[in-house]
N, C-alpha and C positions, 0 to 999 in steps of 0.2 A: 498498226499499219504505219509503214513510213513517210516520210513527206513528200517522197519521188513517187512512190503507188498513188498518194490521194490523188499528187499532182494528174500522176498519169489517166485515173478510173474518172478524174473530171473535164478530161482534156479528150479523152475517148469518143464522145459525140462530135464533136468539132473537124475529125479530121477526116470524115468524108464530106462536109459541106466545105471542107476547103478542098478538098484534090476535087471534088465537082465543078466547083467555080473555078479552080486554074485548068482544069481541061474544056471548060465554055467560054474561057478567055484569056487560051493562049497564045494567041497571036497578039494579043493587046499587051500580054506582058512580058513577053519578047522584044516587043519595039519600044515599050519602057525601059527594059534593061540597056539597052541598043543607046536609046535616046540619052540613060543615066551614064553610061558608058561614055559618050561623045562629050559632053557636058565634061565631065571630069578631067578627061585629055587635055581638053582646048585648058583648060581652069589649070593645069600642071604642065603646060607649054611643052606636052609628049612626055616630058621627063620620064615619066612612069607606065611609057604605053604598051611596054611587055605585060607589069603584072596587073594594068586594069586589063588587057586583053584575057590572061589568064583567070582573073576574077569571075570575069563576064561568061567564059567557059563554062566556069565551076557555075554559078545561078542559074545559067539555063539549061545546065544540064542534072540539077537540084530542080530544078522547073518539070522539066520532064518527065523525070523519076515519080512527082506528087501528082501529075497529070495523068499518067498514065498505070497507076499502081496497082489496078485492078487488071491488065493484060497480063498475059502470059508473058515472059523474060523480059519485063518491064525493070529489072536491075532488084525486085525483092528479093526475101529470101526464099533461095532455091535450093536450100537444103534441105535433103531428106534423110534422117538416121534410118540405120541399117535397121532393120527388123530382127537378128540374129544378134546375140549376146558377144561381145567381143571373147577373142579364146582366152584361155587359162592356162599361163605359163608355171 
């Protein structure tokens, strides 16, 4: 077994006590990211205020995504292979 399987088959219970806890607390880490966002700006005098904007994007909507991973079109995978054998050329 490889290192990334052990990693993965010991990391497997963990990650629904985490998308649990950020879907019971995400409004709290929303306004974290908000608050770590502001902090940053002021601390880089804007210079940087497109790509901490676009950061802040990507984390809460990586927030999201953990939050709500058990809905339907919550961004998983929604692929389904065909059931029929691809054809034969």
């Amino acid at each position: 077994m490889g290192l990334l399987n052990n990693l993965k088959s010991k990391l497997s219970p963990a990650k629904g006590k985490v998308s649990d806890l950020a879907q019971r607390h995400e409004d709290r880490i929303q306004h974290g990211i908000d608050k770590a966002a502001k902090v940053v700006d002021e601390k880089t005098k804007g210079k940087y205020s497109d790509r901490i904007h676009t950061g802040t994007d990507k984390a809460k909507g990586a927030m999201d995504r953990l939050a709500h991973k058990d809905e339907p079109g919550a961004g998983g995978d929604t692929f389904t292979p065909p059931t029929t054998p691809p054809p034969s050329s």
